[in-house]
C-alpha positions in Angstrom: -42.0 21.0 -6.4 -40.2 21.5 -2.9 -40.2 18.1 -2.0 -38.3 17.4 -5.8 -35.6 20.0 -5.1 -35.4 18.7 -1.4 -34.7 15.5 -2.9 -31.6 16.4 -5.3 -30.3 18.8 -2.5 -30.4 15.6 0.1 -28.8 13.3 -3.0 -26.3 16.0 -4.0 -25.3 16.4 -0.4 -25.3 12.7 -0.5 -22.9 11.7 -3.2 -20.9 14.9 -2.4 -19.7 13.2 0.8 -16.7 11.4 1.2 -17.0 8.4 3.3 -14.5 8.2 6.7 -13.2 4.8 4.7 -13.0 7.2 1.8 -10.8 9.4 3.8 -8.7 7.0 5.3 -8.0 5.7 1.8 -7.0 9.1 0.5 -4.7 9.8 3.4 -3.0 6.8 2.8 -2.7 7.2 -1.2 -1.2 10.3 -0.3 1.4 9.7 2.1 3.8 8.5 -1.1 6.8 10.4 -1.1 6.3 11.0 2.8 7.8 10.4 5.8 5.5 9.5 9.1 7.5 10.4 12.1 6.0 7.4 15.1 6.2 6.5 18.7 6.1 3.0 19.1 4.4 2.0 22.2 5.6 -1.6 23.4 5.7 -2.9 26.6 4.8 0.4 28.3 8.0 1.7 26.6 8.0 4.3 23.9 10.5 4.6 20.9 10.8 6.6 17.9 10.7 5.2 14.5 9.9 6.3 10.9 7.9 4.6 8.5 8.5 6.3 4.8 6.9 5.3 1.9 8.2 6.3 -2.0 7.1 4.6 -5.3 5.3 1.4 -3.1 7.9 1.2 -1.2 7.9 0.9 2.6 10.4 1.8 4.9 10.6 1.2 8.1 13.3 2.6 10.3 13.9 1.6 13.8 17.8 2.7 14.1 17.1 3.9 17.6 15.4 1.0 18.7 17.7 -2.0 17.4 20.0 -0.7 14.6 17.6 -1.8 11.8 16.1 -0.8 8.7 13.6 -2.7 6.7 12.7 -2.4 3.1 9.5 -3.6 2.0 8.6 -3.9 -1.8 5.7 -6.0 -2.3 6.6 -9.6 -1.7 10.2 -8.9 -0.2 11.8 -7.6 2.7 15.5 -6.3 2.3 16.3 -5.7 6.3 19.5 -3.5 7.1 21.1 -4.9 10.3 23.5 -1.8 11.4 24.4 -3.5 14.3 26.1 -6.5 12.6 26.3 -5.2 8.9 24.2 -7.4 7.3 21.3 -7.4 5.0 18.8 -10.0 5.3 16.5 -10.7 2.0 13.5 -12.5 2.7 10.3 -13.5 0.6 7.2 -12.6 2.3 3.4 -13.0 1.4 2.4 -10.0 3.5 3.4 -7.7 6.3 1.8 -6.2 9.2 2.7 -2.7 7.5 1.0 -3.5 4.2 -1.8 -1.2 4.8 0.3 1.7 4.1 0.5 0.3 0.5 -2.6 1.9 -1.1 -2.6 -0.6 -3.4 -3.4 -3.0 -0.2 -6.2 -1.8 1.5 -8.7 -3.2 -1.1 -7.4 -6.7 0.5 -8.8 -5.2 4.0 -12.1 -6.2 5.4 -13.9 -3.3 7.7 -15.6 -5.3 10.7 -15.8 -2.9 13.0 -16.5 1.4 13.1 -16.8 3.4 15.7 -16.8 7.7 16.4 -16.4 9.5 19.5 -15.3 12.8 20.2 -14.6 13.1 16.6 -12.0 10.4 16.1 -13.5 7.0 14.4 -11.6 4.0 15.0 -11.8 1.4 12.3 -11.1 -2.2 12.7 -9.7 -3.7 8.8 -9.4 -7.3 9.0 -7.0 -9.3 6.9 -6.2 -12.7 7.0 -5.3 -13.1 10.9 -4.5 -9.4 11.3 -6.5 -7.1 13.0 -5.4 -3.5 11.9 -7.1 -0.4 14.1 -6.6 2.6 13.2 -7.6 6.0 14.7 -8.4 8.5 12.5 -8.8 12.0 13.2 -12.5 13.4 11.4 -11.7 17.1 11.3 -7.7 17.1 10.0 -8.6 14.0 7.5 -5.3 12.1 9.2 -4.3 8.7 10.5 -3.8 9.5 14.8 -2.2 5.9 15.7 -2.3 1.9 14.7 -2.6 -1.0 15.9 -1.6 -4.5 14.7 -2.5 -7.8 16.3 -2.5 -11.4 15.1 -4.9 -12.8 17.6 -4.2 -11.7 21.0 -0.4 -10.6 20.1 0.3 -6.9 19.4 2.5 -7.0 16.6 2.7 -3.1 16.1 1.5 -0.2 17.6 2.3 3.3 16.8 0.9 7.3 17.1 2.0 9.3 14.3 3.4 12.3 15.7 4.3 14.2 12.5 4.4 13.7 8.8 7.6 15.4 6.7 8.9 14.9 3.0 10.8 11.7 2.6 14.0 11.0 3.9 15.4 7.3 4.1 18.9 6.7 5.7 19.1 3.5 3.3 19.8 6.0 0.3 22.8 7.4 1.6 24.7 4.3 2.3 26.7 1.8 0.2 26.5 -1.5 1.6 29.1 -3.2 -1.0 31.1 -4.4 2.4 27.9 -5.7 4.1 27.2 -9.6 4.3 24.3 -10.9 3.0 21.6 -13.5 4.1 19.6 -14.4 1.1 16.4 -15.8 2.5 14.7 -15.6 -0.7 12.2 -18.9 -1.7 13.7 -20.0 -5.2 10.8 -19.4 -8.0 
């Protein structure tokens, strides 16, 4: 009889459990309608950027760094050149920032997991990106990511903070702006 009830306890437990992967999914899913405040780390430099993401939309702000703003919605990019006042449209198939799509992280392979100190890194594969993020057991939060096509870093970022949404692209009319249609004809 004790050995039946240690059973369901040990199953119960069990299937009660989220999975890390579980977790990281869930952060993700719920960062819609948020605002990830980053330091980008390249080339022993840091810089701030924001990466906001509404209604499967990405936004990727890097004002600071090179007076740009990129859109991405699904299989487009819209980039905001502030600099030079244009907008570049481009067709894409993906982007090293799809991950933060949580309809895109079913595409993503796990080949590597590993906890220390209670942070697990997880190594997603897809395609010829490698995508490793840090994720932080006890608050249930995304810490930093990396991006690398082969032996190139394509991206990499701590998350410092996470806000509400906020997107400087909303508050601007770009009716004066030139535009660079990059767009494959269907």
């Amino acid at each position: 009889m004790i050995k039946k009830y240690s059973l369901i306890l040990l199953l119960s437990i069990s299937f009660g459990q989220n999975t890390i992967e579980d977790n990281v999914a869930s952060f993700i899913e719920s960062l819609d309608n948020k605002t990830l405040i980053l330091i980008i780390e390249k080339d022993s430099v840091n810089s701030n950027a924001t990466l906001s993401i509404l209604n499967e939309k990405i936004y990727f702000d890097t004002l600071s760094e090179d007076g740009t703003v990129a859109v991405i919605d699904s299989v487009s990019i819209i980039t905001y050149d502030f600099n030079n006042q244009v907008m570049i449209m481009e067709t894409v198939d993906n982007t090293f920032l799809d991950i933060f799509n949580s309809n895109n992280l079913s595409k993503y392979n796990i080949i590597n997991k590993n906890i220390q100190y209670g942070i697990c890194k997880i190594d997603y594969e897809f395609e010829s990106l490698l995508t490793s993020i840090q994720f932080d057991i006890t608050a249930k939060e995304i810490i930093s990511v990396e991006v690398k096509d082969g032996d190139i870093t394509l991206f990499k970022s701590r998350i410092k903070s996470i806000s509400t949404f906020n997107s400087y692209i909303n508050e601007k009319n770009f009716d004066s702006w030139k535009v660079l249609d990059w767009r494959e004809n269907e």
